[in-house]
N, C-alpha and C positions, 0 to 999 in steps of 0.2 A: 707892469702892474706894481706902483710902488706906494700907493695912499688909497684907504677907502674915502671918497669922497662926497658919497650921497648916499639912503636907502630910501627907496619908493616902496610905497603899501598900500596894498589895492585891497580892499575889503568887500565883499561880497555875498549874497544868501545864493545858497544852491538849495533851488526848489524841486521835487521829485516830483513827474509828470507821471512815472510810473514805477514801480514795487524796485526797491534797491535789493543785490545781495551781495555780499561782502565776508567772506568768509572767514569765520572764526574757530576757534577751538573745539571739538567735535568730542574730545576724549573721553568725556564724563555724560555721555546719553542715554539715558537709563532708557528701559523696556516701554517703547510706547513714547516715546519723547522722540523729536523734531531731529532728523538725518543732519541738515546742512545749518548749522546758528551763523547767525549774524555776528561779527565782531563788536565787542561791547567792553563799556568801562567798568570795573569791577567795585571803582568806587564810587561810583554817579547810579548806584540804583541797578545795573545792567546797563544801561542808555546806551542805545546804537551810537555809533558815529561813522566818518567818515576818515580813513587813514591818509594823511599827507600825499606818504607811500604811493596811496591808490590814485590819487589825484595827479600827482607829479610823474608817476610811471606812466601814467593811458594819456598823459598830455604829450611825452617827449614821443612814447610809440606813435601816436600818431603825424605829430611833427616831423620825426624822421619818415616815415610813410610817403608825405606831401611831398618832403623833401627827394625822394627815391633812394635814401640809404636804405642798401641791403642787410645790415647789422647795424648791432646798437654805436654807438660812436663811430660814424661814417658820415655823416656832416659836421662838417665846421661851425654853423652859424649855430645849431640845436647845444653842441657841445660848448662854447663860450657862456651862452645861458645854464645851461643842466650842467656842465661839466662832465666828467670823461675821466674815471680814477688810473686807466691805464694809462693815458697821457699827462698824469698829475695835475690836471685839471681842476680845478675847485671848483663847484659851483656855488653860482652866481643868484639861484632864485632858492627861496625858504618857503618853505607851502607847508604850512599847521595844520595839524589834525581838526578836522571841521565839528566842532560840537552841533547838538539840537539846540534852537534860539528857545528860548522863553515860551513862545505863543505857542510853538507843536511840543513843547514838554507837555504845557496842560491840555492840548488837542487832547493826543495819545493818554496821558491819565484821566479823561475822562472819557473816554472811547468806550462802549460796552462791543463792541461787535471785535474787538482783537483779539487772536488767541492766545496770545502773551503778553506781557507788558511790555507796551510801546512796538510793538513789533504782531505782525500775521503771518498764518502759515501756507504753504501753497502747494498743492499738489503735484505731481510729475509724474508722469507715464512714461513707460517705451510701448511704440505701439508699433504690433506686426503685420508687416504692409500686405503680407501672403494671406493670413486670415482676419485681420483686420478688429485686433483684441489689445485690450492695453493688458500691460504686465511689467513687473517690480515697482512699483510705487512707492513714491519717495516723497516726507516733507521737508520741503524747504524754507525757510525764517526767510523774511523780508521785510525791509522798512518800509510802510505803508505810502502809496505816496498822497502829493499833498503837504508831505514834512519838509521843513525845511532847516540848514544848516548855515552855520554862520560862518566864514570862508576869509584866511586871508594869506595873502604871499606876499613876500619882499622880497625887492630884486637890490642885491648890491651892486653900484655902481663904483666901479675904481677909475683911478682917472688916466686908463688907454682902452676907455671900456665905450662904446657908441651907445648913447640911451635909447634914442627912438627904436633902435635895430632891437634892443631888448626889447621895449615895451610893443611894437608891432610882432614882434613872435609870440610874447605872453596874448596880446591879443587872438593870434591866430588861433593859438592853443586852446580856446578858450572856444571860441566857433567851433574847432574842430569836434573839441568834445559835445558840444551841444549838439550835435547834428552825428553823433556817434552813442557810445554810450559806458556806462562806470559800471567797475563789478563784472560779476558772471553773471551770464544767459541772456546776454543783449541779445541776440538773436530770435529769443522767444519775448523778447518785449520789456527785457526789467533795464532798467539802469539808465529809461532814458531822462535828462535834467538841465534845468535852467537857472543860469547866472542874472541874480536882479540885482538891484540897487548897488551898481560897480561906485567907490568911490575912490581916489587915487588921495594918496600926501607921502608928506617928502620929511626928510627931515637928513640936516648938515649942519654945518658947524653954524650956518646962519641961523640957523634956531636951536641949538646948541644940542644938536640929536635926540631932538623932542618933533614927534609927529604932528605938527603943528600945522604947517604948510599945505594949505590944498591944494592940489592940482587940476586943470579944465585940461582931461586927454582926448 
């Protein structure tokens, strides 16, 4: 690995099929205020979003899964892509904090039926299987779904790096989550979402590291 020689950028909207949570800062909830918030920008209004983080972690978890590593950096092919800090590994893919697009800012500002801005809340039970009663009830913040966010990653390519083997594992990743889910309490139904309008470009010395170039992947 001695020259960057390409970066590919796949851009995308991740659309919520169902309620996102994404947990954020808890510390300051006053009496009668919402147990579990959403992660949110402090300068954009509150406005949810969606953290890299969260995206790039539940893509590699599950790729390693596919793959049958037992632990995290236990495949080769996941750790060339993601990287591997104990093996001084760099990775190789950049996955940006997903903002809300335009059209679900003003969805969500003109919503009457949310309990919060840009955001709803959701109730939660434990329920006792012996008597058959719910008890501790808890609200949790959720991004409505229906919203959607604006999504991009770039994979660096260096020139002893195989692109397809990149871009067929970004792909997989990418099925995988969709057919899995983001956030807490997939299990109960939230977090499940869809990647639309994938578009791919490139950019090298041949368009002077300007996104210029489209790609048909």
């Amino acid at each position: 690995m001695k020259k960057l020689v390409k970066k590919i950028k796949m851009n995308s909207t991740i659309e919520l099929l169902t309620g996102l949570h994404i947990g954020g800062n808890s510390d300051n909830v006053e009496i009668g205020g919402i147990d579990n918030p959403v992660i949110k920008i402090a300068t954009k209004d509150n406005q949810p979003y969606i953290p890299g983080s969260s995206l790039k972690g539940k893509m590699r978890c599950l790729l390693e899964q596919i793959a049958g590593a037992t632990e995290v950096g236990n495949d080769t092919a996941v750790n060339k892509l993601f990287g591997f800090s104990q093996n001084n590994q760099p990775s190789k893919l950049i996955v940006r904090d997903a903002m809300l697009t335009e059209t679900s800012i003003n969805m969500l500002e003109n919503c009457d039926n949310l309990d919060m801005p840009y955001t709803e809340g959701k109730w939660e039970n434990v329920i006792d299987r012996v008597k058959g009663t719910a008890s501790n009830p808890r609200q949790t913040e959720r991004i409505p779904a229906g919203v959607s966010f604006e999504v991009e990653f770039i994979i660096n390519i260096w020139d002893d790096d195989d692109e397809k083997e990149f871009l067929e594992l970004l792909k997989k990743g990418i099925n995988a989550l969709e057919n899995d889910y983001l956030g807490g309490n997939g299990s109960r139904g939230y977090g499940q979402i869809k990647f639309d309008n994938i578009e791919y470009h490139e950019a090298s010395e041949e368009t002077k590291w300007k996104m210029e170039k489209k790609l048909t992947i």
